[in-house]
C-alpha positions in Angstrom: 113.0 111.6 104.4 110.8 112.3 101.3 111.0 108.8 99.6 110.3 107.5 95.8 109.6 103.3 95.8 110.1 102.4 92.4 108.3 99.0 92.0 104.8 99.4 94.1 104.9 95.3 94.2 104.5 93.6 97.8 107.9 94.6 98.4 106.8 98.3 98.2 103.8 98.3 100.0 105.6 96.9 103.4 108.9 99.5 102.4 106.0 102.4 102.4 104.9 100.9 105.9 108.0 100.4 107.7 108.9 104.2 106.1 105.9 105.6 107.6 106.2 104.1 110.9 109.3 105.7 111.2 108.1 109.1 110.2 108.8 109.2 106.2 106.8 110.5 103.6 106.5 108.5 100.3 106.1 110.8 97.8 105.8 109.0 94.2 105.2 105.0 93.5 106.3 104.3 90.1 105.1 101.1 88.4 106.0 102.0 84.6 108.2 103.6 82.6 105.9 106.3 82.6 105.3 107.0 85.9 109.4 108.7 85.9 107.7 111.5 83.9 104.2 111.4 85.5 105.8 112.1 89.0 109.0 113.9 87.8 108.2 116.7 90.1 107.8 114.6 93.2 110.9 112.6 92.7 113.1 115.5 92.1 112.0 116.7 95.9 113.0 113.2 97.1 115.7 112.4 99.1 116.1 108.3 98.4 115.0 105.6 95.7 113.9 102.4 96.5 114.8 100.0 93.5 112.3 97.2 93.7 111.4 96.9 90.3 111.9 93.6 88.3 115.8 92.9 86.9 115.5 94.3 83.2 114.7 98.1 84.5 117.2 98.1 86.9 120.5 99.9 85.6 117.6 102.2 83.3 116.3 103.3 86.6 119.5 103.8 88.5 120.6 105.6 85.7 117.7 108.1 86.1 118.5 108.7 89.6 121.5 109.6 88.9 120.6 111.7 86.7 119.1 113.7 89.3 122.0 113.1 92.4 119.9 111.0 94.5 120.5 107.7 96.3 119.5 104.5 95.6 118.7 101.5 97.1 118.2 98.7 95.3 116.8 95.0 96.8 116.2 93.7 92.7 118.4 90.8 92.6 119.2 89.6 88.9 121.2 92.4 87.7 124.5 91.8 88.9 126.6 91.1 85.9 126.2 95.0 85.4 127.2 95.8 89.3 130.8 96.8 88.5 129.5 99.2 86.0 127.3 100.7 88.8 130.1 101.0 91.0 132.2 102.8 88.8 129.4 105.6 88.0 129.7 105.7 91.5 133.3 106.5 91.7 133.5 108.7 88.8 130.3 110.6 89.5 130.1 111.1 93.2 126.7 108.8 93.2 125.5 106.4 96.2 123.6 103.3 96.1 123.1 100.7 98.7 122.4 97.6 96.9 121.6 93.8 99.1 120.1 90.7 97.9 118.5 90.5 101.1 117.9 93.6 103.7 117.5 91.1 106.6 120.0 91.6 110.0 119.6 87.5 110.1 120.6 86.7 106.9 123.3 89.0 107.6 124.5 87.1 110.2 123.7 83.6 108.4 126.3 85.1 105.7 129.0 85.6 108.2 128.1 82.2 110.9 128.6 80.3 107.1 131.8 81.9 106.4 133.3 80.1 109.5 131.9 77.3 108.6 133.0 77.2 105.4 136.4 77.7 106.9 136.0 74.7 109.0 134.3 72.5 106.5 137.7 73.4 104.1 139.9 71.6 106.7 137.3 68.1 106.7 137.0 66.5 103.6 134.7 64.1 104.9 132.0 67.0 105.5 130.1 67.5 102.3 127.9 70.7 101.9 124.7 71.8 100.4 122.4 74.4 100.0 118.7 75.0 99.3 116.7 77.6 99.2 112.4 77.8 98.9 110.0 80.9 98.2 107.2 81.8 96.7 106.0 81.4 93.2 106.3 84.6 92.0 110.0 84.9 92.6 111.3 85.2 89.3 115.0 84.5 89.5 116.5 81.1 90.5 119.0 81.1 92.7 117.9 83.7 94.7 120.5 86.4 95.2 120.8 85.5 98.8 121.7 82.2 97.9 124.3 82.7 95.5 125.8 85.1 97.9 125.7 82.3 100.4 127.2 80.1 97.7 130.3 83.0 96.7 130.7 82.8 100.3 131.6 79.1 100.7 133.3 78.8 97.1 135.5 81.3 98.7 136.3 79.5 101.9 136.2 75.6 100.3 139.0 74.7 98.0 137.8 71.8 96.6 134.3 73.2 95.4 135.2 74.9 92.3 131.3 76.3 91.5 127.4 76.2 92.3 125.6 74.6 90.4 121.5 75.2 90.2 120.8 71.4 90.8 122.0 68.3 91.9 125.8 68.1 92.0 127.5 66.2 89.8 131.1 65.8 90.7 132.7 66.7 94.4 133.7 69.7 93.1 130.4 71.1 92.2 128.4 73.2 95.5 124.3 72.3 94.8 122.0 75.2 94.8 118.7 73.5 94.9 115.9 76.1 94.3 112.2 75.5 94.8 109.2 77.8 94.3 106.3 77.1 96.4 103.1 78.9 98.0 103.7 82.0 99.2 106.6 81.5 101.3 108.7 84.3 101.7 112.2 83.2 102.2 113.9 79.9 103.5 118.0 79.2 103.1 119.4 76.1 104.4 122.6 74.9 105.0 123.6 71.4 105.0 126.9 70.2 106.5 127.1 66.1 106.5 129.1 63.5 106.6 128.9 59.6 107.1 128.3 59.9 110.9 126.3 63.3 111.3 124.5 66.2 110.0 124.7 70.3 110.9 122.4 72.4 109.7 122.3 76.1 109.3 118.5 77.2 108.8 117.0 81.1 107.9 113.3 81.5 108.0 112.0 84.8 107.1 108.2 85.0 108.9 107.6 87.6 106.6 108.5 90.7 104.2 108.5 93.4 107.1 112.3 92.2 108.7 113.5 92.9 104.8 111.4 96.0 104.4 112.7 97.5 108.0 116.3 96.4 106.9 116.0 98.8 104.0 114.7 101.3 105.6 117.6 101.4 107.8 119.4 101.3 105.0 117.8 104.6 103.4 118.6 106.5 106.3 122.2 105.4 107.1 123.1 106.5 103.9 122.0 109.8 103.6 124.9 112.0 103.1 127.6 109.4 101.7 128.8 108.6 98.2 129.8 105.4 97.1 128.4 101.6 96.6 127.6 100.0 100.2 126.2 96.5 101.2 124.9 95.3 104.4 127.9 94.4 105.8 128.7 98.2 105.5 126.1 99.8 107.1 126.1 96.7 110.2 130.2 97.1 110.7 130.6 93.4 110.2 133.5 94.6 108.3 135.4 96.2 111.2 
């Protein structure tokens, strides 16, 4: 594949290694606004996007893919409350975009280990649950996307918790979200189960960006050819 990474942050740099390593050719990195017309002819001869840029240039750069017919895949989280107009360009204009808060196979199977626990944790009142989640400074958004989807996940599955909350509960029916921003780490989500007599703990360490870059990678390729708005869950069958 001939590959565009829009956002030539951290993020892109291990996307454009993982790409290479498996034999693709990155032929623009766009950093500005700008750089869509500076490298128009290279990203007209590409065959993906990468969407890493930060959450305000999001729906302007998908929109500019579209405009030309290719793909996108987007790991900006922050942008979500416009996701159902995404889908629907989508629909109506025979578009594709994989979009994932978090390209990782084992956050992807955190997500679906939680939504048995959540199903579990519905049927024990006495089990109250938690979540936290720590990265680096530079992470701009708080929650991170991962953890909200973590949080939709058990919201969905726990009657009695009604919404996340970004701190502290304050009622039983509130799910805590703690979020702290620290160092450089890239990614931890932990999930608490406890009661009066015991604690379970669900735990995702990410030892680095080059699981989330390979995941998107993966991601890129399985959707060559296809139309239509896919997740993770998608491209790894969890679905089936």
């Amino acid at each position: 594949m001939k590959i565009v990474l829009s956002g030539y942050g951290k993020m892109g740099h291990e996307i454009e290694a993982a790409a290479q390593a498996r034999g693709h050719e990155v032929v623009a990195k766009l950093d500005t606004a700008g750089d869509w017309d500076a490298f128009s002819e290279n990203i007209r001869m590409a065959d993906a996007v990468f969407e890493f840029s930060l959450p305000g240039t999001v729906i302007e750069n998908i929109r500019r893919c579209f405009d030309l017919h290719l793909p996108v895949i987007i790991g900006t989280t922050g942008w979500n409350d416009r996701a159902g107009e995404v889908k629907k360009w989508c629909l109506e204009e025979g578009q594709a975009v994989f979009a994932a808060s978090n390209f990782s196979i084992g956050v992807n199977m955190l997500y679906r280990i939680t939504a048995s626990l959540a199903e579990m944790i519905n049927k024990l009142e006495d089990y109250q649950i938690s979540l936290e989640e720590i990265h680096h400074i530079h992470k701009l958004d708080a929650p991170s996307g991962t953890a909200i989807n973590i949080a939709e996940i058990i919201l969905d599955k726990v009657e009695r918790k009604k919404a996340w909350v970004n701190r502290p509960a304050g009622s039983p029916e509130e799910l805590p979200v703690i979020s702290v921003r620290e160092g450089e780490i890239p990614g931890i989500h932990t999930i608490t189960c406890e009661s009066d007599t015991e604690k379970l703990i669900l735990r995702h360490e990410a030892k680095g960006r080059k699981g989330l870059a390979l995941g998107a990678v993966l991601a890129a390729e399985w959707l060559q050819g296809k139309k239509g708005y896919y997740g993770m869950s998608d491209m790894l069958r969890f679905n089936q």
